[in-house]
PANU-590761 format. One line per field, with one value per residue (C-alpha): residue number from 1; x, y, z. Coordinates in pm, 1 decimal. Example, Ala and Ser with C-alpha at 12.3 -4.5 7.8 and 13.67 -1.06 7.14 Angstrom:
num: (1 | 2)
xx: (1230.0 | 1367.0)
yy: (-450.0 | -106.0)
zz: (780.0 | 714.0)
This chain:
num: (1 | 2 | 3 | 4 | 5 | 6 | 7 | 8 | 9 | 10 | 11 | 12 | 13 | 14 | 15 | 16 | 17 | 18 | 19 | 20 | 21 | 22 | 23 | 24 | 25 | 26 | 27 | 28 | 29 | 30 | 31 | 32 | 33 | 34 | 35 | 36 | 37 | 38 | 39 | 40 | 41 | 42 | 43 | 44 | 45 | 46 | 47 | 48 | 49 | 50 | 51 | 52 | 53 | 54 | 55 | 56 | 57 | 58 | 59 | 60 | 61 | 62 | 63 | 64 | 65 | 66 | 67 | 68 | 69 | 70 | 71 | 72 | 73 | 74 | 75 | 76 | 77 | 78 | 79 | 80 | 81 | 82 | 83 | 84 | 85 | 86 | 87 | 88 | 89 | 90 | 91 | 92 | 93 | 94 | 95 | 96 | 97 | 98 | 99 | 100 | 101 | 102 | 103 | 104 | 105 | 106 | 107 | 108 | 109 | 110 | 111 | 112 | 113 | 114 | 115 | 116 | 117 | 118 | 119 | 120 | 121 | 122 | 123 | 124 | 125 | 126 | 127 | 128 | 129 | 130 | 131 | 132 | 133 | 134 | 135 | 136 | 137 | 138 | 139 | 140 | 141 | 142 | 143 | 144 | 145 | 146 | 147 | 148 | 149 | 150 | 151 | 152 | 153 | 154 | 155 | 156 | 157 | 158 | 159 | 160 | 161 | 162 | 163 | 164 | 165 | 166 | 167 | 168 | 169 | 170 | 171 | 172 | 173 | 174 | 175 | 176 | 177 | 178 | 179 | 180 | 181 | 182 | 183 | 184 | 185 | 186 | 187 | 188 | 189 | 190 | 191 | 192 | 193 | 194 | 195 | 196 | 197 | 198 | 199 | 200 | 201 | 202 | 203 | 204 | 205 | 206 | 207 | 208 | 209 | 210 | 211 | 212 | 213 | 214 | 215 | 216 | 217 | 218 | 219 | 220 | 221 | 222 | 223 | 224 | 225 | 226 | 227 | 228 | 229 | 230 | 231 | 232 | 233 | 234 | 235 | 236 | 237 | 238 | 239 | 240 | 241 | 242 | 243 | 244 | 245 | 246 | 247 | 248 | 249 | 250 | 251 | 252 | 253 | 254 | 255 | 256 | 257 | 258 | 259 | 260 | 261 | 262 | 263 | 264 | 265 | 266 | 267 | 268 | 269 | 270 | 271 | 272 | 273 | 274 | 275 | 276 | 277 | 278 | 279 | 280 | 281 | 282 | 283 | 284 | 285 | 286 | 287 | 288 | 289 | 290 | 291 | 292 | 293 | 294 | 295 | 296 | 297 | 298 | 299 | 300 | 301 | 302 | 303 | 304 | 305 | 306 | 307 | 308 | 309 | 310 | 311 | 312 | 313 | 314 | 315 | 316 | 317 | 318 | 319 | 320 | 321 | 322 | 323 | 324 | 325 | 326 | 327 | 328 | 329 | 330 | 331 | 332 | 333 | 334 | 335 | 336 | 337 | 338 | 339 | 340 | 341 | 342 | 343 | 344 | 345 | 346 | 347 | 348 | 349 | 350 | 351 | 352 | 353 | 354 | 355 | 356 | 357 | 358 | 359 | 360 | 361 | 362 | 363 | 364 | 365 | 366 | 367 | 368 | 369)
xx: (0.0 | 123.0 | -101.6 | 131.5 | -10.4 | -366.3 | -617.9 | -1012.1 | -1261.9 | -1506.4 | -1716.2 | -1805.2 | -1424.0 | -1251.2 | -937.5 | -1107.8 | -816.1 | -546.7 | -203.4 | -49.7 | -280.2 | -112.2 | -458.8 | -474.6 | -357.3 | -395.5 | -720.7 | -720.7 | -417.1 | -581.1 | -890.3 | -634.7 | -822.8 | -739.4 | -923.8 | -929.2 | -806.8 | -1037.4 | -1364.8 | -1336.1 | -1434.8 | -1277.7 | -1225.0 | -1080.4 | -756.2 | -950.5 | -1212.8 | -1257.7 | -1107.5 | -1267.5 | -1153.1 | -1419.1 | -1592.8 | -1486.2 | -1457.5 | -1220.4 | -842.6 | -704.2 | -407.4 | -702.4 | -897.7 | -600.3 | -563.7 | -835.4 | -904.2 | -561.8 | -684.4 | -1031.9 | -853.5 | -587.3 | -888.4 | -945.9 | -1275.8 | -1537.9 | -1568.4 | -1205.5 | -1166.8 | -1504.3 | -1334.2 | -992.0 | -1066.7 | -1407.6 | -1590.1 | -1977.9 | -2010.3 | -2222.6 | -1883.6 | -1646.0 | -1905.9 | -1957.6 | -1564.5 | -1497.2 | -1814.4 | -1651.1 | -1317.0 | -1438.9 | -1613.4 | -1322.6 | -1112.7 | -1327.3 | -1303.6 | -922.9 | -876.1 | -1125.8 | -915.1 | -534.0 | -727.5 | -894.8 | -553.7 | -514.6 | -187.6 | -205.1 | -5.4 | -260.6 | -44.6 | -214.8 | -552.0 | -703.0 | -1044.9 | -1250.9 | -1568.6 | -1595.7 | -1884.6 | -2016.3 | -2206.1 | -2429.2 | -2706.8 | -2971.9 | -2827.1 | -2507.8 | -2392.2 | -2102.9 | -1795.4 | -1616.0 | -1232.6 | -961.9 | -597.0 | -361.4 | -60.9 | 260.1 | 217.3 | -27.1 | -252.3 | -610.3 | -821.0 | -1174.2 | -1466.0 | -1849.1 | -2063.1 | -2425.1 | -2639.8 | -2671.4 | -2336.1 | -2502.7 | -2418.7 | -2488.6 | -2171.2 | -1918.9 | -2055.9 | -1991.2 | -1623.1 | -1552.1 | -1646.3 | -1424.8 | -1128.2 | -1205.0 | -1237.9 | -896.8 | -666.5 | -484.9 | -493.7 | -704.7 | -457.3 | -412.0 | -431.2 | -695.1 | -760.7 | -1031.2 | -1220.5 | -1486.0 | -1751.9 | -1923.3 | -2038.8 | -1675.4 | -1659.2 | -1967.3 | -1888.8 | -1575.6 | -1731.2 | -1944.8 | -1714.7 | -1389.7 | -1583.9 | -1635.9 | -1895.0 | -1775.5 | -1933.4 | -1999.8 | -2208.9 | -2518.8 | -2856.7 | -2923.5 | -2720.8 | -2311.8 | -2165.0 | -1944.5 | -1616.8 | -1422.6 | -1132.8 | -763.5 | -527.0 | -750.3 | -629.5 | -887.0 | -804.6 | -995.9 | -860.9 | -1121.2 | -1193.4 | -1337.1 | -1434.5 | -1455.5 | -1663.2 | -1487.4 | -1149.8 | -1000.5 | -951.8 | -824.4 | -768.9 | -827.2 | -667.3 | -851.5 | -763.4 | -1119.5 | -980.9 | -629.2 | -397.3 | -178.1 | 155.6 | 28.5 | -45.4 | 212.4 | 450.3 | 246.4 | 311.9 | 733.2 | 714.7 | 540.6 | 636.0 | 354.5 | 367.2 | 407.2 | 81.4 | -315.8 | -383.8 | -501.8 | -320.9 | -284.7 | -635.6 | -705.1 | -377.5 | -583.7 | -882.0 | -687.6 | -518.5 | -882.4 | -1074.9 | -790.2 | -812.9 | -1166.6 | -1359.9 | -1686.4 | -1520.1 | -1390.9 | -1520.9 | -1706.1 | -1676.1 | -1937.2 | -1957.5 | -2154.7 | -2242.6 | -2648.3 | -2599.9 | -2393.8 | -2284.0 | -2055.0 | -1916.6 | -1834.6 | -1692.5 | -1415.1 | -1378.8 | -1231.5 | -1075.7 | -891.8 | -814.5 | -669.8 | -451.4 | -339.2 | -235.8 | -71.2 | 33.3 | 188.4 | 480.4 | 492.3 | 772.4 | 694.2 | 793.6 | 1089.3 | 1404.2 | 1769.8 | 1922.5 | 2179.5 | 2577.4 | 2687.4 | 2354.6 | 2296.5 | 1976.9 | 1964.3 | 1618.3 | 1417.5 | 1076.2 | 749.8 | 406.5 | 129.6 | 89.1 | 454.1 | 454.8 | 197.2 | 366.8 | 81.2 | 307.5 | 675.5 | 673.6 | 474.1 | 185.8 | 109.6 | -279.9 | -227.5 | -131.2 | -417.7 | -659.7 | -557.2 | -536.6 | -784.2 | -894.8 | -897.1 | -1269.9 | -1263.0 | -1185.8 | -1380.8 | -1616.7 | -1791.5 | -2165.8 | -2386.4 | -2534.0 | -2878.7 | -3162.9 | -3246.7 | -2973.3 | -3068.8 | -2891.9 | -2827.2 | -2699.5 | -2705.3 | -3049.7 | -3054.9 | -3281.4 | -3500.1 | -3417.6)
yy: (0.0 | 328.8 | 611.0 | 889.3 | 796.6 | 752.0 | 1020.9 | 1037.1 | 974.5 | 1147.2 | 1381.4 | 1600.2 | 1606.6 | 1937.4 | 1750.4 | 1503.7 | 1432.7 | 1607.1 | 1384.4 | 1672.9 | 1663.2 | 1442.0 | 1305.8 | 928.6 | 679.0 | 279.7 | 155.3 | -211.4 | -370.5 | -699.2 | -539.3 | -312.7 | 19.0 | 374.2 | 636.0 | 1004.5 | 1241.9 | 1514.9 | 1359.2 | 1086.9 | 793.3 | 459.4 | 345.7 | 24.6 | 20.5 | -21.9 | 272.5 | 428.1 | 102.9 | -155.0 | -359.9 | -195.7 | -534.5 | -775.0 | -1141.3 | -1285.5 | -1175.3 | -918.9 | -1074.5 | -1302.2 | -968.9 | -801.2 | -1085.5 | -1141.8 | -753.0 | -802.4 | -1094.5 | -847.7 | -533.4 | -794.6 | -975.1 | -1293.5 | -1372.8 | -1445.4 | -1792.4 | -1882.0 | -1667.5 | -1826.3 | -2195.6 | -2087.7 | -1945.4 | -2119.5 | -1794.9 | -1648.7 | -1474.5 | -1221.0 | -1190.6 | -1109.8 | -926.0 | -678.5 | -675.0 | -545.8 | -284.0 | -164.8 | -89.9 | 58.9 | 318.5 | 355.7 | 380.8 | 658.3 | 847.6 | 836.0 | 911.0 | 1223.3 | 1315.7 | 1305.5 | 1499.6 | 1726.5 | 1940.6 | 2025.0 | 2020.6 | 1866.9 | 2010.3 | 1853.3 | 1970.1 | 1769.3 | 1538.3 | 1314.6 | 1161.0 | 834.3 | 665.0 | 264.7 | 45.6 | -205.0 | -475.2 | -616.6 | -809.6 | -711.1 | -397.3 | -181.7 | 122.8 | 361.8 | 434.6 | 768.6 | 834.7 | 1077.8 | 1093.3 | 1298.0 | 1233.5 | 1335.1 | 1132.2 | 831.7 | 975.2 | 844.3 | 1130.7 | 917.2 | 790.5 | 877.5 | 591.0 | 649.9 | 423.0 | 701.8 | 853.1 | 1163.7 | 1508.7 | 1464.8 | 1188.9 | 1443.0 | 1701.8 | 1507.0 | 1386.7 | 1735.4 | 1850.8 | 1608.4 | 1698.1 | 2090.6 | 2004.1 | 1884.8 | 2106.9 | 2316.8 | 2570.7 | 2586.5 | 2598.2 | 2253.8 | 2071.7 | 1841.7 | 1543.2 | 1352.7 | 1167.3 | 1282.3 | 1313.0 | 1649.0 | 1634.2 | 1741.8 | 2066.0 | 2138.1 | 2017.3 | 2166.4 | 2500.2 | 2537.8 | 2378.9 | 2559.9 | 2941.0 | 3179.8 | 3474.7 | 3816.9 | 4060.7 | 4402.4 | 4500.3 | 4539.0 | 4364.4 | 4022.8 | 3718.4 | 3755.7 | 3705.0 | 3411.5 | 3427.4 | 3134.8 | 3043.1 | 3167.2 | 2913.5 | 2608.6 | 2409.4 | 2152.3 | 1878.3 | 1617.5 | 1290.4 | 1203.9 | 855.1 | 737.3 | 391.9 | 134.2 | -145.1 | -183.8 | -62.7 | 289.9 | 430.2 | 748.8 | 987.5 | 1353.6 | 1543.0 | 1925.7 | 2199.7 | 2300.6 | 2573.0 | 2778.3 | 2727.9 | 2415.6 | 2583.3 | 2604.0 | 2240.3 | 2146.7 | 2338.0 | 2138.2 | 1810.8 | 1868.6 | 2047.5 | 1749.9 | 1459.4 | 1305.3 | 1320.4 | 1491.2 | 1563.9 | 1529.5 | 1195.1 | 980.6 | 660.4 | 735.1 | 712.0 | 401.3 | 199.0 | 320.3 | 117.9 | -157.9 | -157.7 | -128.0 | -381.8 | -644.3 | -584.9 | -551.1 | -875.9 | -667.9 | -499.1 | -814.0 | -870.9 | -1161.7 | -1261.7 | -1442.6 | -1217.8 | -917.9 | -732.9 | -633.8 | -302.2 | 8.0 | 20.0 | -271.4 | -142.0 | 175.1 | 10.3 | -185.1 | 116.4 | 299.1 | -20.1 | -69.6 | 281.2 | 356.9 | 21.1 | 147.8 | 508.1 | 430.3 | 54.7 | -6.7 | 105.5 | 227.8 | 153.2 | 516.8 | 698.6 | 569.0 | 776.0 | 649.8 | 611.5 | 795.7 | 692.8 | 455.7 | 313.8 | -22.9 | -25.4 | 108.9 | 275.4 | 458.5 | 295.2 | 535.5 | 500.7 | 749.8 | 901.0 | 943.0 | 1109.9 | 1340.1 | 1448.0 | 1276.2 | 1031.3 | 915.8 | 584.4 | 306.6 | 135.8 | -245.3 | -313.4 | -302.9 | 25.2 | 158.7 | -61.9 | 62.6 | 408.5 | 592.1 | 944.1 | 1189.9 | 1395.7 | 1724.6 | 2044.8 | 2060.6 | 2389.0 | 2436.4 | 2357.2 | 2729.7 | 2877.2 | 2860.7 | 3024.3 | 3424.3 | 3694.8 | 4004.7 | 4284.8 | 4644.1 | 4848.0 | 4716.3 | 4811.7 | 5111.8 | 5126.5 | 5450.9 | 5696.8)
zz: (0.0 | -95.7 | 71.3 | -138.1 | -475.4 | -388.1 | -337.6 | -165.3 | -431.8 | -218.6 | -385.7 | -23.6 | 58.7 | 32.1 | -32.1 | -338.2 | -575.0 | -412.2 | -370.7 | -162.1 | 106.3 | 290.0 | 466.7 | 339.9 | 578.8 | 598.7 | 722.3 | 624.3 | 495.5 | 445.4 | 264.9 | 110.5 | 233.0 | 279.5 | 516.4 | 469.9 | 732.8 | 629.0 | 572.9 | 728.9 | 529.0 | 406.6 | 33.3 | -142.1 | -361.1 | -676.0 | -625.0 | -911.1 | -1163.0 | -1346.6 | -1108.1 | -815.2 | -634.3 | -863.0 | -702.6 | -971.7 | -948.0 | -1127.5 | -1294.5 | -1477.5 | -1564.7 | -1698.4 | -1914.8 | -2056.6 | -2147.5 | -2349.7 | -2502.6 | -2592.4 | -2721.1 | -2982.7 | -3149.8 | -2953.3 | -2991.5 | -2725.8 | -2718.7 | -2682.9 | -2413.3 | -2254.8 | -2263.9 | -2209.8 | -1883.2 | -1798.2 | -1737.1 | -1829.5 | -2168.8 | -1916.3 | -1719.1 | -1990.9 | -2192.8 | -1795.9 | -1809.1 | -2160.3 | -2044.7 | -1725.4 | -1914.8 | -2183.6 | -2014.2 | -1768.3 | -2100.3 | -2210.3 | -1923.6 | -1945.1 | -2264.2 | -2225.2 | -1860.9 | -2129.6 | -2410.9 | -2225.4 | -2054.0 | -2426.7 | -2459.5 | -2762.3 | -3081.3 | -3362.2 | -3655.3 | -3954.4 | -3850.2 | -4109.0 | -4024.6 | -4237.6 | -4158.0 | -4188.6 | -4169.0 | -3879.1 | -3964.8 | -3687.1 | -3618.0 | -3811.2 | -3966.6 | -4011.7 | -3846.6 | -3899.7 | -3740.4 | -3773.7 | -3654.4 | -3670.5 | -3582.8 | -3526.6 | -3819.7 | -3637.4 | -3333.1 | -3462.3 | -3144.4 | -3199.4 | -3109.7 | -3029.1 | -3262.0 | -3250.4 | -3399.4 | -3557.5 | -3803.8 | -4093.6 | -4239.6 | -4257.7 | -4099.5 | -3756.8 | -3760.2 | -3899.3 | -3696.1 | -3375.8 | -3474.5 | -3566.5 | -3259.4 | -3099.5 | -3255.2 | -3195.5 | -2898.7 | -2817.7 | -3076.1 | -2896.5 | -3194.4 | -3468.9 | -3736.8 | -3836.9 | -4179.1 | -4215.7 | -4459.9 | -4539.6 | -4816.1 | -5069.1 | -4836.9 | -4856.1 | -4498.6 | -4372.0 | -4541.7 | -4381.3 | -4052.6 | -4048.3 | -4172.3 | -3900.1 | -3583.8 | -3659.7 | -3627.5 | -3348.6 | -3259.9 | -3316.7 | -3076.5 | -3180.6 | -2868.7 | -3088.3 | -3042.2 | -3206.6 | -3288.9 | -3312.2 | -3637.7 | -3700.6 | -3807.0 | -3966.1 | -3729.4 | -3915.3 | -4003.9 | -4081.0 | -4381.3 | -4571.1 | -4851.7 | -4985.6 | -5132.4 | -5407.9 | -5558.1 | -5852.0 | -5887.4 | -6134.6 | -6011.3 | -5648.4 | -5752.1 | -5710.5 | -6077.3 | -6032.3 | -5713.4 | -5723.6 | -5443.2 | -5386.5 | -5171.3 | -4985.2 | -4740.8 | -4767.4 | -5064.4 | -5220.6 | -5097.5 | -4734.7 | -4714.7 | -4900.6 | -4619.9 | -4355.0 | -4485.8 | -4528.4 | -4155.9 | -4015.4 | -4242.5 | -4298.5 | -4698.2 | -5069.0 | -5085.4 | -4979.5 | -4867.5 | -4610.6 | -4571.2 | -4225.8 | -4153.0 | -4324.4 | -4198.9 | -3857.6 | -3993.7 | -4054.6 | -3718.7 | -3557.7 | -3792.6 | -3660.5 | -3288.9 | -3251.4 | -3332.7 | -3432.7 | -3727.1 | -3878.6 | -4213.3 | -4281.7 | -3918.1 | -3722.3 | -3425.9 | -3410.9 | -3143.4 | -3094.5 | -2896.7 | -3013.1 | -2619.3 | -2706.2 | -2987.6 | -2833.9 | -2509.3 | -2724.9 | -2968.2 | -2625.0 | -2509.7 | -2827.8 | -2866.2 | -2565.9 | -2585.1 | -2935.2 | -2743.2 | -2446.9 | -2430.7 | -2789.8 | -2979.3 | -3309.7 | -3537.0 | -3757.9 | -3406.0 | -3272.3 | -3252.4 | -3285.5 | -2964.7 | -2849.5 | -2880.7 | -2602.6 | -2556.7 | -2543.0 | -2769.6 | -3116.2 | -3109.4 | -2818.8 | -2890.3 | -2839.2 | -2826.6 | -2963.7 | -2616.6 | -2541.6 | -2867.4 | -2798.1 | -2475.3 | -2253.4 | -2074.6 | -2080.4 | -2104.3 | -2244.9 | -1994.5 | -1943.9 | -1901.7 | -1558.9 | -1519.6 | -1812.5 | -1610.5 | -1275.4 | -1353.3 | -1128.5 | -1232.2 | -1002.9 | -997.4 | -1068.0 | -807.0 | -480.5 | -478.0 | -200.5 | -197.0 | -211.3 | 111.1 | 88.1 | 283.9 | 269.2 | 290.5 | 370.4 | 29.4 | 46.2 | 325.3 | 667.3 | 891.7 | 1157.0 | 1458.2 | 1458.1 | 1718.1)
């Protein structure tokens, strides 16, 4: 037990997510819980995990989440370890969402230097009908930025994946790529703008954001092969894309192979999006629970041979491997599912709660003479 490195999960506590309190102590070595100095109340080691009043060990949960975000399928993981399809199917549910939150906790500090984003949709098949899946990435450091998932590829996707990646550029001026779909210049259009007041009556006028750069990659078919690509500048000019792609490396020109080597990567880890596979999922809740899981496995836990640099002279290893997230700048070294599983989030700042009841306002009341 290490009291530093934990905090109170405690919503009422003043103290709630603080490490430099210095108010958690040992409660219950054998239960493995911690009591808070300020509040006063007790809480388990895995408060706040996937892991929260689970009756199976952890070592076997952390395995078999692995096996879940690499493409095992179900059923082999159901007779390998002799468990319920209900059980694994809760698992995969509790770290998804926990994988959600995490990934929205890293994302959200936006310190995040986008530089050149490319976004594609793919389809789901499941039982009974098809959905859609919309991504994006960011190029330079392979960071997967989140998915949205709706059963029309229609506006409201883009306009939600848009959103998402507004929402955690640190600067607007980035280069974007996508395919022919006309929904992203819209989307894009109407995210990356803000309201210019004039102190005047009525509705602000809104501004396109400066230093927003749009290209489309467009393909023409013949039957189901790609005939002929068409690459168009939709916002800024060919030079100033063309400078974004030598500054950041990511290319000659408009394209998004990035994007769709992405696909690949998640169409090979998560059994749902295998083609021609035999198990689909009936609720978009599971889809989106191993769309997290998968993603945030693909961010923090695994190394990418396009990132790593050559080591330094003297060292015993050639190259200084990196994931997506060390990339980014959001950690420094690459996690195990133990530590991406075990990760607890600290809750945001305690404010204290309003004073309610009547105050008297204005000037304070004098007794008549």
């Amino acid at each position: 037990m290490n009291p530093p490195v934990v905090f109170c999960p405690n919503q009422a506590c003043p103290d709630r997510g603080r490490l430099d309190a210095d108010n958690i102590r040992p409660h219950s070595r054998k239960e493995r819980r911690y009591r808070c100095g300020t509040c006063t109340k007790t809480f388990t080691e895995t408060r706040g995990t996937p892991l929260y009043r689970l009756h199976h060990p952890a070592e076997k949960v952390h395995i078999v989440l692995t096996l879940l975000a690499h493409g095992c399928p179900l059923q082999a993981i159901v007779v390998a370890f002799a468990l319920d399809e209900r059980t694994v199917a809760n698992w995969q549910a509790r770290a998804g969402e926990h994988c959600r939150r995490l990934h929205e906790h890293f994302l959200a500090q936006g310190e995040v230097d986008l530089g050149h984003v490319q976004a594609d949709e793919l389809w789901v098949k499941m039982v009974k009908r098809r959905v859609w899946m919309a991504m994006a990435m960011a190029v330079p450091s392979r960071l997967w930025l989140g998915g949205v998932i709706s059963q029309q590829r229609d506006l409201p996707l883009i306009m939600g994946l848009v959103r998402t990646v507004r929402n955690w550029a640190r600067s607007p001026a980035i280069l974007v790529c996508v395919d022919g779909l006309a929904s992203y210049v819209t989307a894009f259009r109407r995210v990356f703008r803000y309201p210019v007041y004039t102190g005047k009556r009525g509705r602000p006028r809104l501004v396109a954001e400066p230093g927003l750069l749009l290209g489309q990659v467009i393909k023409h078919y013949a039957g189901r092969r790609v005939a002929s690509t068409v690459q168009r500048v939709v916002a800024g000019t060919r030079e100033q894309v063309l400078e974004v792609l030598r500054r950041t490396g990511t290319g000659t020109q408009i394209n998004t192979a990035y994007i769709e080597r992405l696909n690949a990567t998640f169409r090979g880890a998560l059994v749902a999006l295998t083609r021609r596979g035999r198990r689909l999922v009936h609720k978009e809740t599971v889809l989106t629970a191993g769309m997290y899981l998968v993603g945030c496995v693909y961010n923090f836990c695994c190394h990418h041979e396009g990132l790593r640099l050559l080591a330094p002279p003297g060292s015993s290893k050639r190259w200084i491997e990196r994931t997506p997230a060390m990339a980014a700048g959001l950690t420094d070294r690459c996690w195990g599912m133990r530590q991406l599983i075990c990760y607890r989030i600290p809750p945001p700042p305690y404010t204290p709660p309003r004073r309610r009841g009547w105050t008297r306002k204005g000037p304070p009341r004098r007794d008549c003479p």
